[in-house]
Biopython code that builds the backbone (N, CA, C, O; Angstrom):
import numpy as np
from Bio.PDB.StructureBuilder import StructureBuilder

atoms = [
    (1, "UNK", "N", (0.854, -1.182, 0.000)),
    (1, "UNK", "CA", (0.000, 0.000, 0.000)),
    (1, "UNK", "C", (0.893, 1.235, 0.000)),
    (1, "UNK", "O", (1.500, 1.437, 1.052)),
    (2, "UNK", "N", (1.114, 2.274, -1.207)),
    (2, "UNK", "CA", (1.329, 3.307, -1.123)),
    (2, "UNK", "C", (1.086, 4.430, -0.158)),
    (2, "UNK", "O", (-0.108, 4.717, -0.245)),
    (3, "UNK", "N", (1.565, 5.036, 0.543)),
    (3, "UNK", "CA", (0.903, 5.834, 1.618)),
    (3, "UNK", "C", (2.205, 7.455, 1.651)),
    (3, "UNK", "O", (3.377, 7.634, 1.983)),
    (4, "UNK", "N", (0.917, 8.408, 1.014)),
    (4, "UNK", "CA", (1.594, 9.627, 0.992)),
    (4, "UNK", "C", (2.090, 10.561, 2.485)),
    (4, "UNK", "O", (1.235, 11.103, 3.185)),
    (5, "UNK", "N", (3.174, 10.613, 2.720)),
    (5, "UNK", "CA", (3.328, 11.209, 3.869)),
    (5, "UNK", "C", (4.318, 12.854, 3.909)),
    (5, "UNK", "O", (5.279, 12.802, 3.141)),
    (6, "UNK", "N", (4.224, 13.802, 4.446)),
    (6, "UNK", "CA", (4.489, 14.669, 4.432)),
    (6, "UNK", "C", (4.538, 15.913, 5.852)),
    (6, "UNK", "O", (3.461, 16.156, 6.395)),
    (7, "UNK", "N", (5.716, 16.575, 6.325)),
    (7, "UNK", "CA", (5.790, 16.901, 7.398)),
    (7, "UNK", "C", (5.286, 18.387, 7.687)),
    (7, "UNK", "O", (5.888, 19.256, 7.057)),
    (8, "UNK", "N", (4.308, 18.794, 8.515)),
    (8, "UNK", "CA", (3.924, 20.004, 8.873)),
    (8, "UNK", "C", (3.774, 20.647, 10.181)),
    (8, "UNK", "O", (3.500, 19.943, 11.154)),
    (9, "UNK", "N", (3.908, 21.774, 10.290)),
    (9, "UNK", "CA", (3.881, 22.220, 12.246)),
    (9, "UNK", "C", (2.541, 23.176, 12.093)),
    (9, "UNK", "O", (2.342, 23.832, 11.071)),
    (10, "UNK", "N", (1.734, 23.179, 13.113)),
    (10, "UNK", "CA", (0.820, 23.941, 13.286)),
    (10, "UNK", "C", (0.984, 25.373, 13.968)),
    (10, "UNK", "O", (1.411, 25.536, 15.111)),
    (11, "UNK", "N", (0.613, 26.314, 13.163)),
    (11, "UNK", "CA", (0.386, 28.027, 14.094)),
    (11, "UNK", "C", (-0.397, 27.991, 14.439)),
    (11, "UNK", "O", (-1.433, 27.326, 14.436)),
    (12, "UNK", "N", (0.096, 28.913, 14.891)),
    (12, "UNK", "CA", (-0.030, 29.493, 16.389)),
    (12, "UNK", "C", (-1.583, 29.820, 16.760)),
    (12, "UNK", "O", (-2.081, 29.808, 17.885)),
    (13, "UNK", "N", (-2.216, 30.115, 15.524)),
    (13, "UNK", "CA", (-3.614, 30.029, 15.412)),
    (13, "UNK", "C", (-4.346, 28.911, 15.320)),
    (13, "UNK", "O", (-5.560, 29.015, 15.494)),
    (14, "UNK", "N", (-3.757, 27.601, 15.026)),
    (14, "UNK", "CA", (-4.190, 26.812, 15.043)),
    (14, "UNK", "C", (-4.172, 26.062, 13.628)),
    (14, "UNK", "O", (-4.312, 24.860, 13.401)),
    (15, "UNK", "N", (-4.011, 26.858, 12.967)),
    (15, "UNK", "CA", (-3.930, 26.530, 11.642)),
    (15, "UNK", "C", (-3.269, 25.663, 11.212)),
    (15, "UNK", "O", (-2.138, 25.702, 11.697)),
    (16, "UNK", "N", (-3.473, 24.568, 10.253)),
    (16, "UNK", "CA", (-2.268, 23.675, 9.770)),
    (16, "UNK", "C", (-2.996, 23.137, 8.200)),
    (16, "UNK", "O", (-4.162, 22.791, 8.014)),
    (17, "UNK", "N", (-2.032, 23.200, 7.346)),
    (17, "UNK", "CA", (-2.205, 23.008, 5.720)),
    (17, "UNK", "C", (-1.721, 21.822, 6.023)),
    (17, "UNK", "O", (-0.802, 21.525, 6.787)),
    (18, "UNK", "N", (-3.113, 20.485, 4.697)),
    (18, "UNK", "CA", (-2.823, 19.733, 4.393)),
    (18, "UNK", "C", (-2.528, 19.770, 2.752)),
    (18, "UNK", "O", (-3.002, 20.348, 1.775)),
    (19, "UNK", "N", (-1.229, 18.596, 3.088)),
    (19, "UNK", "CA", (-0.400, 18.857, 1.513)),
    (19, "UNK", "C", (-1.413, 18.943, 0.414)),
    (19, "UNK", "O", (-2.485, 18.389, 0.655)),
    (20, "UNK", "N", (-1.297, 19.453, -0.590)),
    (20, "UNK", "CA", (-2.082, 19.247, -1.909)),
    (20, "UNK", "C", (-2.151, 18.070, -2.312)),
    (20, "UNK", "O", (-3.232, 17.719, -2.784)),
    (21, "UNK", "N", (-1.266, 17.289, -2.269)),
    (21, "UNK", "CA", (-1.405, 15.948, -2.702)),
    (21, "UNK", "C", (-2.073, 15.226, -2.413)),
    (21, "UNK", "O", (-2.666, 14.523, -3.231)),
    (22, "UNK", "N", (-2.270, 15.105, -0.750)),
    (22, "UNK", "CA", (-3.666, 14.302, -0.348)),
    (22, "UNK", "C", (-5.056, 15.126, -0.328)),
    (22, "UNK", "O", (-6.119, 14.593, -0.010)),
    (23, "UNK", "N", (-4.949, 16.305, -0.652)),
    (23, "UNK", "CA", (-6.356, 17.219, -0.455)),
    (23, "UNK", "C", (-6.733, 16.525, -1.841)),
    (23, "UNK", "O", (-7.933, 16.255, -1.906)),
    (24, "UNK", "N", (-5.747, 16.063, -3.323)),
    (24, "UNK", "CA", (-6.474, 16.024, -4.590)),
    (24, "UNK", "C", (-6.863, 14.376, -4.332)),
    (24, "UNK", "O", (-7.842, 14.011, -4.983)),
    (25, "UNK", "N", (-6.194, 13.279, -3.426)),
    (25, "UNK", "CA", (-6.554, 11.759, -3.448)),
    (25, "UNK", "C", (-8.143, 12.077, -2.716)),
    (25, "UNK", "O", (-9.238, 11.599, -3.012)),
    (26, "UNK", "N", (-7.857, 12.835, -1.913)),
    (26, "UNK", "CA", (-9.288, 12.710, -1.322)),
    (26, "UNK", "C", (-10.213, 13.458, -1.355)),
    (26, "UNK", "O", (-11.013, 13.654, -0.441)),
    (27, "UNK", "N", (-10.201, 13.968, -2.443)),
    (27, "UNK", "CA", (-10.840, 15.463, -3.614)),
    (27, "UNK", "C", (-11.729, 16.311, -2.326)),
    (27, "UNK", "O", (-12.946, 16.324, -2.140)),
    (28, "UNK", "N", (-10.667, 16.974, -1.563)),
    (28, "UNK", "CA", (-10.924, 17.745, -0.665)),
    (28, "UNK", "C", (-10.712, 19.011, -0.957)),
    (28, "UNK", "O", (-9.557, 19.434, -1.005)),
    (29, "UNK", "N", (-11.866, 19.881, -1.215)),
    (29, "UNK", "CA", (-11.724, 20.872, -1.651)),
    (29, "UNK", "C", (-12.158, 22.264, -0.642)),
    (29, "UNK", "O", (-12.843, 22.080, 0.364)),
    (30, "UNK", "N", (-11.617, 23.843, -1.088)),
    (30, "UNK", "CA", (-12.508, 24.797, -0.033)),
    (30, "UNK", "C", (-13.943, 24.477, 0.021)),
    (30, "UNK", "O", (-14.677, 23.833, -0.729)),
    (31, "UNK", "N", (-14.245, 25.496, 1.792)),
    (31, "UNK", "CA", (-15.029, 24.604, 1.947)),
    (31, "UNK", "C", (-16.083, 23.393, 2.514)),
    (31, "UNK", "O", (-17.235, 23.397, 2.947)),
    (32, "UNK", "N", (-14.959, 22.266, 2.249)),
    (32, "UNK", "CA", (-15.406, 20.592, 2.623)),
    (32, "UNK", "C", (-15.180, 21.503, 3.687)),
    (32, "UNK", "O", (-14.660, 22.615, 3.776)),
    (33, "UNK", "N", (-15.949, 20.374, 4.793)),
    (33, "UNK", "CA", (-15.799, 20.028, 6.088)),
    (33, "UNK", "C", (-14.807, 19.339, 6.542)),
    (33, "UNK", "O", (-13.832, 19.550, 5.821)),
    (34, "UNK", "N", (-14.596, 18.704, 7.281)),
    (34, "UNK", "CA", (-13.686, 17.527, 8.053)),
    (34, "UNK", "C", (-14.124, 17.558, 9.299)),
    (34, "UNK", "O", (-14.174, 18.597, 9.958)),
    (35, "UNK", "N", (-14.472, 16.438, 9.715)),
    (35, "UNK", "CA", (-14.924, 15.711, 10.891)),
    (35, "UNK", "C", (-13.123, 15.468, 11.572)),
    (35, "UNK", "O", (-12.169, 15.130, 10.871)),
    (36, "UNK", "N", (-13.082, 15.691, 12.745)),
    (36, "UNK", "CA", (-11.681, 15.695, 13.591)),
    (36, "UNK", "C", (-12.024, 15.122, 14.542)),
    (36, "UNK", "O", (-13.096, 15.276, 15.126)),
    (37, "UNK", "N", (-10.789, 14.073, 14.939)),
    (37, "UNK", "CA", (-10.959, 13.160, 16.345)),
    (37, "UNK", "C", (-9.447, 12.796, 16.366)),
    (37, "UNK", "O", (-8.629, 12.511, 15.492)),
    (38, "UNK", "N", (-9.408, 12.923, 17.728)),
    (38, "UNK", "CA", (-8.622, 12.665, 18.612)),
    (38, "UNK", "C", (-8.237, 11.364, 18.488)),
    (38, "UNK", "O", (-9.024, 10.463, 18.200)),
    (39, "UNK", "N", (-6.516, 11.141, 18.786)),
    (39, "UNK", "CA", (-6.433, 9.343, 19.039)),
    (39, "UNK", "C", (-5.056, 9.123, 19.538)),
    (39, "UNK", "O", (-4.177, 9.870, 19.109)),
    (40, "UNK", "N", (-4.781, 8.275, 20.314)),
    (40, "UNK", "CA", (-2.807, 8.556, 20.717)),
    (40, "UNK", "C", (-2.260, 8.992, 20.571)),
    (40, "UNK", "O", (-1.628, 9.744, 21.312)),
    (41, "UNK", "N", (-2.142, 8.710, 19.166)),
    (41, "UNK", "CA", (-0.891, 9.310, 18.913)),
    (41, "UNK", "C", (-0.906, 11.070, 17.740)),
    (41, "UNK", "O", (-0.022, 11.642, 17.102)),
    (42, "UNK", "N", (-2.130, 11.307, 17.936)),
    (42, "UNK", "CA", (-2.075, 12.312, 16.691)),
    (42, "UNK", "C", (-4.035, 12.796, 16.939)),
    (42, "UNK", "O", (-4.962, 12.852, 17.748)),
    (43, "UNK", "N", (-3.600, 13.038, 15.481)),
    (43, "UNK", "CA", (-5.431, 12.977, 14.895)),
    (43, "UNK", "C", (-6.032, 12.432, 13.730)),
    (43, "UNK", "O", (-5.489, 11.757, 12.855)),
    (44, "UNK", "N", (-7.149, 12.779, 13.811)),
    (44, "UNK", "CA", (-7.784, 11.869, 12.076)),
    (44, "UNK", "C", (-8.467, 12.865, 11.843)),
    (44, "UNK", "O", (-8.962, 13.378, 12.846)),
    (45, "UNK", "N", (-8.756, 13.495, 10.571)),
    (45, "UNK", "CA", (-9.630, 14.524, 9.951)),
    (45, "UNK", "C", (-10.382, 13.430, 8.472)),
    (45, "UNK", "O", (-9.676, 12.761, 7.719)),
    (46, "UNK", "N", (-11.220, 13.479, 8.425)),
    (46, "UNK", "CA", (-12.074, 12.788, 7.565)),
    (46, "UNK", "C", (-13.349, 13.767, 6.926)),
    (46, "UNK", "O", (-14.341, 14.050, 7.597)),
    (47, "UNK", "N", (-13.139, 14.219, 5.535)),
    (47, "UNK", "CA", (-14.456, 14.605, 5.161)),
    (47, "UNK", "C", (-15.814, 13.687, 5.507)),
    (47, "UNK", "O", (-15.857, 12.475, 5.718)),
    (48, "UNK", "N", (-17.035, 14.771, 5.496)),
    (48, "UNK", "CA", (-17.997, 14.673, 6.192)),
    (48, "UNK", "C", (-19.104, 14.663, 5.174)),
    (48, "UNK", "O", (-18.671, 14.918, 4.050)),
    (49, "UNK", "N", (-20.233, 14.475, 5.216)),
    (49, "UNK", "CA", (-21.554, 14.923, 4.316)),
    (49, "UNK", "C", (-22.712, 15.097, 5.431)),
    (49, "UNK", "O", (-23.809, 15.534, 5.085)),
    (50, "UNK", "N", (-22.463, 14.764, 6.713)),
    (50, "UNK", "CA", (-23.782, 14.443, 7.130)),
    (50, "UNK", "C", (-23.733, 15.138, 8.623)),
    (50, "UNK", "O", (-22.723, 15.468, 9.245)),
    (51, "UNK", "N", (-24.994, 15.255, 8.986)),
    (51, "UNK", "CA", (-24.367, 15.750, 10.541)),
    (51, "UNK", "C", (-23.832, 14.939, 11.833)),
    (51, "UNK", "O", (-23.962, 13.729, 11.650)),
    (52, "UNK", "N", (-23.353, 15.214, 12.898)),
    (52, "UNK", "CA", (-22.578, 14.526, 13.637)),
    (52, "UNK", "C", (-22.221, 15.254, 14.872)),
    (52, "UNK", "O", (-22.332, 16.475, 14.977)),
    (53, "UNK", "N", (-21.794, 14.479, 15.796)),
    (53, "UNK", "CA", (-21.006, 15.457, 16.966)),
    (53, "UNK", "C", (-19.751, 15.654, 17.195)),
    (53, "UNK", "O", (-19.438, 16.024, 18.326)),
    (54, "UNK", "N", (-18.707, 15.457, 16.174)),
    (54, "UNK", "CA", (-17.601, 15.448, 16.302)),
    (54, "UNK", "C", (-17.044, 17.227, 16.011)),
    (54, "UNK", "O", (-17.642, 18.094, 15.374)),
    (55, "UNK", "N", (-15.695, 17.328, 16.744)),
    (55, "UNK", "CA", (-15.409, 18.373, 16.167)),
    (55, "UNK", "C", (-15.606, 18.324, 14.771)),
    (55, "UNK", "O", (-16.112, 17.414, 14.115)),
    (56, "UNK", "N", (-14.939, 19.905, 14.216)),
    (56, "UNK", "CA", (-15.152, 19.744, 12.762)),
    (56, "UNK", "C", (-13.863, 20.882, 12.638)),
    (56, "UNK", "O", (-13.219, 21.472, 13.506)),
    (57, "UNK", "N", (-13.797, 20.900, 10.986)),
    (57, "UNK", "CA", (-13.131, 22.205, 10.790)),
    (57, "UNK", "C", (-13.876, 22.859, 9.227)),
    (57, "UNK", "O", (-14.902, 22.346, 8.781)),
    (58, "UNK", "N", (-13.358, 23.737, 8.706)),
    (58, "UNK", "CA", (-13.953, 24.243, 7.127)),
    (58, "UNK", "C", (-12.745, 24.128, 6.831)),
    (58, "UNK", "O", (-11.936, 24.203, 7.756)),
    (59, "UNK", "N", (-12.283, 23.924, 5.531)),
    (59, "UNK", "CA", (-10.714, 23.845, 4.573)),
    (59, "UNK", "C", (-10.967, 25.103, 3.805)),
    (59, "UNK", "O", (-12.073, 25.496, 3.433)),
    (60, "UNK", "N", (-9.893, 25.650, 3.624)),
    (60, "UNK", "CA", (-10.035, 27.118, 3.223)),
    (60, "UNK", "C", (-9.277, 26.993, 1.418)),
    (60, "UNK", "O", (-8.725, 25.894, 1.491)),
    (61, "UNK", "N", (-9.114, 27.308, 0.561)),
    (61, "UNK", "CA", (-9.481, 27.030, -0.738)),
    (61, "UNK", "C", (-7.740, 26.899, -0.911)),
    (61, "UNK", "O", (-7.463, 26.637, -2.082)),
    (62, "UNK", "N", (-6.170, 27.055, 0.235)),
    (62, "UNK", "CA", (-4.947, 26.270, -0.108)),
    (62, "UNK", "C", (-4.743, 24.676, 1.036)),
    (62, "UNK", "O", (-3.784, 23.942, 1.278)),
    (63, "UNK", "N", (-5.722, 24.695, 1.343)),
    (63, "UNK", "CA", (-6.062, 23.361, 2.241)),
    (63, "UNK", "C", (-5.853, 23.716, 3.687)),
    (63, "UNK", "O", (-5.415, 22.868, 4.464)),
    (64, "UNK", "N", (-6.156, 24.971, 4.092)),
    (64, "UNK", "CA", (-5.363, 24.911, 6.076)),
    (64, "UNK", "C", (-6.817, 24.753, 6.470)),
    (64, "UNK", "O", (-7.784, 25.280, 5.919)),
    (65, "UNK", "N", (-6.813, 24.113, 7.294)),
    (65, "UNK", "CA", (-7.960, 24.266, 8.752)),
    (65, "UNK", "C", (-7.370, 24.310, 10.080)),
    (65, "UNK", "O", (-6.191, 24.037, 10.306)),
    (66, "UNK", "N", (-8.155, 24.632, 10.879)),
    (66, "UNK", "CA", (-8.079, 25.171, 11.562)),
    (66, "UNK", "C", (-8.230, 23.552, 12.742)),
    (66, "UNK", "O", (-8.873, 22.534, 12.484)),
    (67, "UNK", "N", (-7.520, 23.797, 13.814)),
    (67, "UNK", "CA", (-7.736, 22.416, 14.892)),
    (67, "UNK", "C", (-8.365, 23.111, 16.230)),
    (67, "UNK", "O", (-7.686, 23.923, 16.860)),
    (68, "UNK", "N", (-9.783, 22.737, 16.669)),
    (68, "UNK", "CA", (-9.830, 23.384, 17.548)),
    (68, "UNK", "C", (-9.242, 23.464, 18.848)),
    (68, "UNK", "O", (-8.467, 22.548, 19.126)),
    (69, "UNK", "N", (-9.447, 24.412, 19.769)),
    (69, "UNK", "CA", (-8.436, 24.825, 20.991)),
    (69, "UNK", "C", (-9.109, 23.801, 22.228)),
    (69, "UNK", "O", (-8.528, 23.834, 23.313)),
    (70, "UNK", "N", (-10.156, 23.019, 22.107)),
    (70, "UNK", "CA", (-9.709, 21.837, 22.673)),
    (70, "UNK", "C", (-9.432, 21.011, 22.889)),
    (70, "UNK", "O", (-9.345, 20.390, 23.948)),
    (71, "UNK", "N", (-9.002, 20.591, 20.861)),
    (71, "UNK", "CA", (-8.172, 19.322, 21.333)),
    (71, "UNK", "C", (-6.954, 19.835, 21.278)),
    (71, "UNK", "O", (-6.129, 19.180, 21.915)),
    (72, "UNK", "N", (-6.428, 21.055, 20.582)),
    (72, "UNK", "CA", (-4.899, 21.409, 20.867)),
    (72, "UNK", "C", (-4.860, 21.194, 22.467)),
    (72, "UNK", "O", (-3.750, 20.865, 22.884)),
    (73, "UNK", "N", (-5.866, 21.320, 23.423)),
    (73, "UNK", "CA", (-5.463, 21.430, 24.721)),
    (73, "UNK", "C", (-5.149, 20.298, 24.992)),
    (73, "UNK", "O", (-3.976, 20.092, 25.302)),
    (74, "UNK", "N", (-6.058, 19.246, 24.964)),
    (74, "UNK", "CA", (-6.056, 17.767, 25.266)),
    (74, "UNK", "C", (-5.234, 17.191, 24.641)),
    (74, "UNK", "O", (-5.099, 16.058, 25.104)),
    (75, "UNK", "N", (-4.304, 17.461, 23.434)),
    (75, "UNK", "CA", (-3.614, 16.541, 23.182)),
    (75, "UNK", "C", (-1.986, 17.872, 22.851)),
    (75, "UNK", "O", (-1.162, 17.679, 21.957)),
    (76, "UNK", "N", (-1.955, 18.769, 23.575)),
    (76, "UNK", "CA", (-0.973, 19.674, 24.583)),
    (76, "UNK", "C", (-0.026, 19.808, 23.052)),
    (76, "UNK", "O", (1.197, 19.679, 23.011)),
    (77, "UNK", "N", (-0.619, 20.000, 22.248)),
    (77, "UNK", "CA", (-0.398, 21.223, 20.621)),
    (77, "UNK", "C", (-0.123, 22.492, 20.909)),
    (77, "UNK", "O", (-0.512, 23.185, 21.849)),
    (78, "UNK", "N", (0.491, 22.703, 20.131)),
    (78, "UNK", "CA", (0.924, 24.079, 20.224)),
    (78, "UNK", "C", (1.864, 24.610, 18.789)),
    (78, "UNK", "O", (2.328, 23.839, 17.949)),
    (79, "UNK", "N", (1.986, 26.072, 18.777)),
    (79, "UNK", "CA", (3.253, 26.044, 17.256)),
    (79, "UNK", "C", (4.526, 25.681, 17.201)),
    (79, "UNK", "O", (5.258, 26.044, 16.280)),
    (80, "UNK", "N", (4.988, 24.795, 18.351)),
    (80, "UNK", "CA", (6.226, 24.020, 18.394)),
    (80, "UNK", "C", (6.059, 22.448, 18.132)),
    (80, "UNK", "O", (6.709, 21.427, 18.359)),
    (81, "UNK", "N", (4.973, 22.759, 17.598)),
    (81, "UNK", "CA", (4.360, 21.069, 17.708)),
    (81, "UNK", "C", (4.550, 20.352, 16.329)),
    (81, "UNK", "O", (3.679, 20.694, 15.529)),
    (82, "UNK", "N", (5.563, 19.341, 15.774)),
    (82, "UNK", "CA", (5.326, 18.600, 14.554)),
    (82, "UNK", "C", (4.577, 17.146, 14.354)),
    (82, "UNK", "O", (4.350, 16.157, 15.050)),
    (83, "UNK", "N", (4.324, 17.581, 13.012)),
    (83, "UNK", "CA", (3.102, 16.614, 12.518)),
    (83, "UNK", "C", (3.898, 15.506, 11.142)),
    (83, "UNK", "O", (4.611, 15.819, 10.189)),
    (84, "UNK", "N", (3.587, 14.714, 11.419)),
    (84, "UNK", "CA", (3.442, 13.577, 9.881)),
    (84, "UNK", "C", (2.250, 13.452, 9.541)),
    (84, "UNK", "O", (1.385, 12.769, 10.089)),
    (85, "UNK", "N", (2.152, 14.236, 8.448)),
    (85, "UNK", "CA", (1.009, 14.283, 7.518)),
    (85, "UNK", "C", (0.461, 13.431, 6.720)),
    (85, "UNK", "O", (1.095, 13.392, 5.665)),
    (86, "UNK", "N", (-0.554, 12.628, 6.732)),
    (86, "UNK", "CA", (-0.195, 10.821, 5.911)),
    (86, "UNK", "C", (-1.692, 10.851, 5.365)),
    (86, "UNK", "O", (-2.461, 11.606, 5.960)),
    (87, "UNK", "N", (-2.201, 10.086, 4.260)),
    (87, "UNK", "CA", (-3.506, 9.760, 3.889)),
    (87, "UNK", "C", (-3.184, 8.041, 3.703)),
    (87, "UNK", "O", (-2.355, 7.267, 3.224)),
    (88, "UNK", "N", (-4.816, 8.080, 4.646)),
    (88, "UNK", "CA", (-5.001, 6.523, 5.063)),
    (88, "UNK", "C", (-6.118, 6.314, 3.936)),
    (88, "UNK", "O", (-7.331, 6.520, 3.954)),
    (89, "UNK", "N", (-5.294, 5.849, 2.993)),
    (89, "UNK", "CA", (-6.560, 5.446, 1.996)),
    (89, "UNK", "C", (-7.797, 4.934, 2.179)),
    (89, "UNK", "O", (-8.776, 5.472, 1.660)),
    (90, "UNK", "N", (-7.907, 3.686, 3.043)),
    (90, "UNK", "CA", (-8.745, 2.694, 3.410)),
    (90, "UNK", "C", (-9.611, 3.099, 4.370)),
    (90, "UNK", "O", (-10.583, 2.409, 4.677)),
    (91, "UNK", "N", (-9.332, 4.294, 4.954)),
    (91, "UNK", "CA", (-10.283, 5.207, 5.780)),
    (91, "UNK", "C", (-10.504, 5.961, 5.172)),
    (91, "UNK", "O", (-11.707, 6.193, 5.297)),
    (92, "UNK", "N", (-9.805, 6.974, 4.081)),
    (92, "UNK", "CA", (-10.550, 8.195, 3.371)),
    (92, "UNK", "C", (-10.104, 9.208, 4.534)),
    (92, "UNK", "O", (-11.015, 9.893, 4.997)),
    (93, "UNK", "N", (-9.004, 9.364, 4.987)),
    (93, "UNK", "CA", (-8.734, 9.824, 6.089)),
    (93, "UNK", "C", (-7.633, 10.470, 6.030)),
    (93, "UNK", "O", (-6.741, 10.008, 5.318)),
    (94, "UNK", "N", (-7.417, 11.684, 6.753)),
    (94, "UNK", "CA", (-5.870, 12.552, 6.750)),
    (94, "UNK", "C", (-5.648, 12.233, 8.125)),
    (94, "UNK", "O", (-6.543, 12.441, 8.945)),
    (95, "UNK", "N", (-4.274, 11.628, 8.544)),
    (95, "UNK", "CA", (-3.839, 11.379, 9.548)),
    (95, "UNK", "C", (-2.733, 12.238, 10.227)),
    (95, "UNK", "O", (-2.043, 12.784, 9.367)),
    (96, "UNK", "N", (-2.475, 12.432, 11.076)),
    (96, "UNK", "CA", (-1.784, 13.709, 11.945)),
    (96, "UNK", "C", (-1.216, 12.827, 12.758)),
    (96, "UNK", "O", (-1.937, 12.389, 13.654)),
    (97, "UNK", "N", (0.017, 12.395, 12.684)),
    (97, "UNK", "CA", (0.640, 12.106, 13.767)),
    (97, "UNK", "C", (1.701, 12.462, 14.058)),
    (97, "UNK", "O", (2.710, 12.436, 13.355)),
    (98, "UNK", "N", (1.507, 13.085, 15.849)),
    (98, "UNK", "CA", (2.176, 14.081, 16.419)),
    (98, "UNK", "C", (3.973, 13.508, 16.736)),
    (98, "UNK", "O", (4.208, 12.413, 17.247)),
    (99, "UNK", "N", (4.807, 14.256, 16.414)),
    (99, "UNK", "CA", (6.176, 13.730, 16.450)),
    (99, "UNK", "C", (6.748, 14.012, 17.678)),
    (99, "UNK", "O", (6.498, 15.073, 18.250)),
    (100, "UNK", "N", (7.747, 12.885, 18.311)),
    (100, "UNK", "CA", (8.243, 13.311, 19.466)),
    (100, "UNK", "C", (9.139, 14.175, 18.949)),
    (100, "UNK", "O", (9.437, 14.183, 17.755)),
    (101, "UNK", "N", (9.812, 15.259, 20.158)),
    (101, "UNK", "CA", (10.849, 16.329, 19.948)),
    (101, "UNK", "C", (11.994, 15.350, 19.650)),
    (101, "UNK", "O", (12.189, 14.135, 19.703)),
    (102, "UNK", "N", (12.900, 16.879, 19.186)),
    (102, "UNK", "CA", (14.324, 15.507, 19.175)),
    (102, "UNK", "C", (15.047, 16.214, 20.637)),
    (102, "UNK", "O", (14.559, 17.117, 21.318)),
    (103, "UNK", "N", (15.732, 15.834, 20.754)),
    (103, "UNK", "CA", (16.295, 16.414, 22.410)),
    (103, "UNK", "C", (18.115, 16.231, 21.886)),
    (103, "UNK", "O", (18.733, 15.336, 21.310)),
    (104, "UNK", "N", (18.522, 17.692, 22.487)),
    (104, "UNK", "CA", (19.823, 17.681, 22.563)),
    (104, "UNK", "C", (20.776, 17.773, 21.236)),
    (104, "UNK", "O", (22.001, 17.759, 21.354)),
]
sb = StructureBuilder()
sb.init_structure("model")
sb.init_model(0)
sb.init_chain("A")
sb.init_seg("    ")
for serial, (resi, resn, name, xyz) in enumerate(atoms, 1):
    if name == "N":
        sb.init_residue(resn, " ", resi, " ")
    sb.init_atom(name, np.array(xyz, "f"), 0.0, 1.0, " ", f" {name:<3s}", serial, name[0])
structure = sb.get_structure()
């Protein structure tokens, strides 16, 4: 299984661009929605069609959305914070997983 991956840090606003490459596999355009959830090691953002109770975000027409400020809290994000940017085909899913620092 091919699996596109790509590295990004989130501002300070919260903001974080997903690569173009997986916004066009998963024809995510301005806009779409994305349904966001929390998980160990990161997050999952998954376009949406329907309603739900999950966070959410809007994709803005170069792919950033926005993560809201409580799961940056709960999962202790911030703009020093790096990401591996990955699309999980088999979910239809943009995956965020959060990188340990390097130390020293």
């Amino acid at each position: 299984m091919s699996q596109t991956k790509e590295l990004r840090r989130i501002r300070k606003s919260g903001h974080l661009t997903i690569p173009k490459s997986i916004r066009e596999q998963l024809d995510i355009s301005d806009g779409d929605v994305l349904m966001i959830m929390e998980q160990p090691l990161g997050l999952v953002m998954k376009p949406i069609n329907e309603e739900h109770i999950f966070n959410e975000s809007i994709v803005s027409n170069n792919g950033k959305v926005n993560i809201p400020i409580e799961i940056r809290r709960n999962l202790n994000i911030n703009e020093e914070t790096h990401f591996s940017v990955r699309l999980d085909k088999e979910r239809s899913a943009v995956i965020l997983e959060i990188l340990e620092e390097e130390t020293g």
